[in-house]
KEFI-486284 format. One record per residue (C-alpha): residue in three letters; x negated, y, z negated. Coordinates in pm, whole numbers, padded with zeros to 5 digits, always signed. Layout:
<sites>
alaXYZ...
</sites>
This chain:
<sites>
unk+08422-08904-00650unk+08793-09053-00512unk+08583-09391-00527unk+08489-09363-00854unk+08864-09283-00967unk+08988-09530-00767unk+08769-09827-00921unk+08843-09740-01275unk+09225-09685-01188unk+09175-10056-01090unk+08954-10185-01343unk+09252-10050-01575unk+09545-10188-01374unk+09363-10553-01449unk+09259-10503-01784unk+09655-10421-01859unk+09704-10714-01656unk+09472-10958-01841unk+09628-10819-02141unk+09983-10940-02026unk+09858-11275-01931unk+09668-11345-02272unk+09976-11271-02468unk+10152-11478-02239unk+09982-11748-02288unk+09929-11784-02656unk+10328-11735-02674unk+10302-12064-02449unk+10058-12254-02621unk+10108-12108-02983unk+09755-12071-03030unk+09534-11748-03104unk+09293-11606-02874unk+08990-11521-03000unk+09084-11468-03378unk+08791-11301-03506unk+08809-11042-03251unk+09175-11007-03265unk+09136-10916-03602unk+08913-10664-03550unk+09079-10514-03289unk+09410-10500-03485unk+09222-10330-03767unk+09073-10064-03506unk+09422-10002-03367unk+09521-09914-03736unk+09258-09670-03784unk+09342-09523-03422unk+09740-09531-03561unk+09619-09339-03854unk+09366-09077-03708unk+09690-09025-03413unk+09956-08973-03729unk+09646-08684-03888unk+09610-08554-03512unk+09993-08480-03490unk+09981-08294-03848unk+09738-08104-03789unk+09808-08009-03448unk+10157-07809-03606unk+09902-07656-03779unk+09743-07504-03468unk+10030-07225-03425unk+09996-07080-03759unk+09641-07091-03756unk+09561-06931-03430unk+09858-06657-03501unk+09584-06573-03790unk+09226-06606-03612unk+09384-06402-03322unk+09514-06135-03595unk+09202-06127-03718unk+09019-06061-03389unk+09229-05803-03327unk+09190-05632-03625unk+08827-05609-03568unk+08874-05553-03197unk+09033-05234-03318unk+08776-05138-03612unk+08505-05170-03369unk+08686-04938-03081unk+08760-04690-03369unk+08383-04732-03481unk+08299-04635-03093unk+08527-04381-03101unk+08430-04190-03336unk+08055-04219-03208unk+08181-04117-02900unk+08312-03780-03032unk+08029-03725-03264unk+07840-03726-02918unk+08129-03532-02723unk+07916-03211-02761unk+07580-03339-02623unk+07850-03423-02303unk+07996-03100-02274unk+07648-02951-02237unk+07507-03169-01971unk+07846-03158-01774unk+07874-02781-01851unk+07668-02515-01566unk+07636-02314-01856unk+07309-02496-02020unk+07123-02216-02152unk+07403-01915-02237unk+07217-01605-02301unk+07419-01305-02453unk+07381-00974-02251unk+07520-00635-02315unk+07917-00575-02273unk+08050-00343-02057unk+08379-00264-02240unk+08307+00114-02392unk+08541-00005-02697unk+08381-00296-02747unk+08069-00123-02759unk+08187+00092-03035unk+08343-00161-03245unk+08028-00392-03272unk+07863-00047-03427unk+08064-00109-03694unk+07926-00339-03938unk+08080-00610-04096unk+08169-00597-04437unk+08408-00872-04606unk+08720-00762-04734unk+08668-00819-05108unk+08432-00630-05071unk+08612-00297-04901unk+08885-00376-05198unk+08636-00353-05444unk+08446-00014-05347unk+08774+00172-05241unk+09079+00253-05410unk+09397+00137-05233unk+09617+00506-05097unk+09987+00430-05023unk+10114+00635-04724unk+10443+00784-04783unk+10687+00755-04466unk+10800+01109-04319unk+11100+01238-04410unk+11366+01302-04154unk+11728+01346-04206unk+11798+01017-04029unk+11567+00812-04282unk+11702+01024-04583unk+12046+00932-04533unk+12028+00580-04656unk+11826+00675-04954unk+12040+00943-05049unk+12342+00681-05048unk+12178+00422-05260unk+12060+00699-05562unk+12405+00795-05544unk+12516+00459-05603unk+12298+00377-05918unk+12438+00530-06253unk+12321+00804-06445unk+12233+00607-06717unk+11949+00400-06530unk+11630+00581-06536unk+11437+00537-06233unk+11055+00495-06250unk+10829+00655-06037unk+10506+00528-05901unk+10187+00781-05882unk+09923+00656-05653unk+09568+00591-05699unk+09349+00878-05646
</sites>
């Protein structure tokens, strides 16, 4: 491999070389060497001049370019871990009851007394229990202590204002 290198490291050294001694020459002698295939030559090195002078434009392009393609990965980088996400939690309960020692629960009879007596009960829905029954209101009981207040406000109000009295459902 280092012999390899090494021979076209020198094959390159004398080309460069060669290269340095044609010019030379035809400076000294005023002649051309090899004019057809100068010409072609210099025509290649214009095309290599131009593709270079596209190269460089198009490499400024690069930064702009890749700042959008990597946006764009990453944008679907992060649809497809939301995607796996949320197959992951549809899938979160199937989990739960593998990992869980509880595979098979199986109600059995409570203990609790009370408990026993309130699932006697049945359940009715509560438009229902408004519906079939009339509403009572509970009065509070009257003490001395929770007459006082009353007894200042109606003492308060003037004569004039009637006040209205509510009867309750019955």
């Amino acid at each position: 491999m280092e012999a390899a290198a090494m021979s076209i490291l020198g094959l390159s050294i004398l080309g460069l070389a060669s290269l340095f001694y044609i010019k030379h020459w035809e400076e000294k002698k005023a002649r051309i060497f090899a004019p057809d295939l100068r010409l072609a030559a210099d025509e290649r090195a214009l095309q290599v001049k131009g593709f270079l002078g596209l190269c460089q434009s198009e490499f400024r392009k690069i930064g702009p370019t890749s700042l959008r393609i990597g946006r764009a990965l990453l944008h679907d980088l992060a649809l497809a871990l939301a995607a796996l996400s949320r197959a992951s939690e549809r899938q979160a309960h199937k989990l739960a009851d593998v990992v869980s020692h509880k595979h098979r629960f199986e109600r059995r009879e409570t203990k609790n007394d009370f408990l026993k007596q309130v699932s006697d009960v049945p359940m009715r829905n509560s438009r229902e229990v408004a519906a079939s029954e009339p509403v009572q209101r509970v009065e509070p009981a009257h003490t001395a202590e929770t007459d006082a207040p009353a007894v200042a406000t109606q003492r308060k109000r003037s004569k004039k204002t009637p006040e209205i009295k509510l009867e309750t459902e019955q």
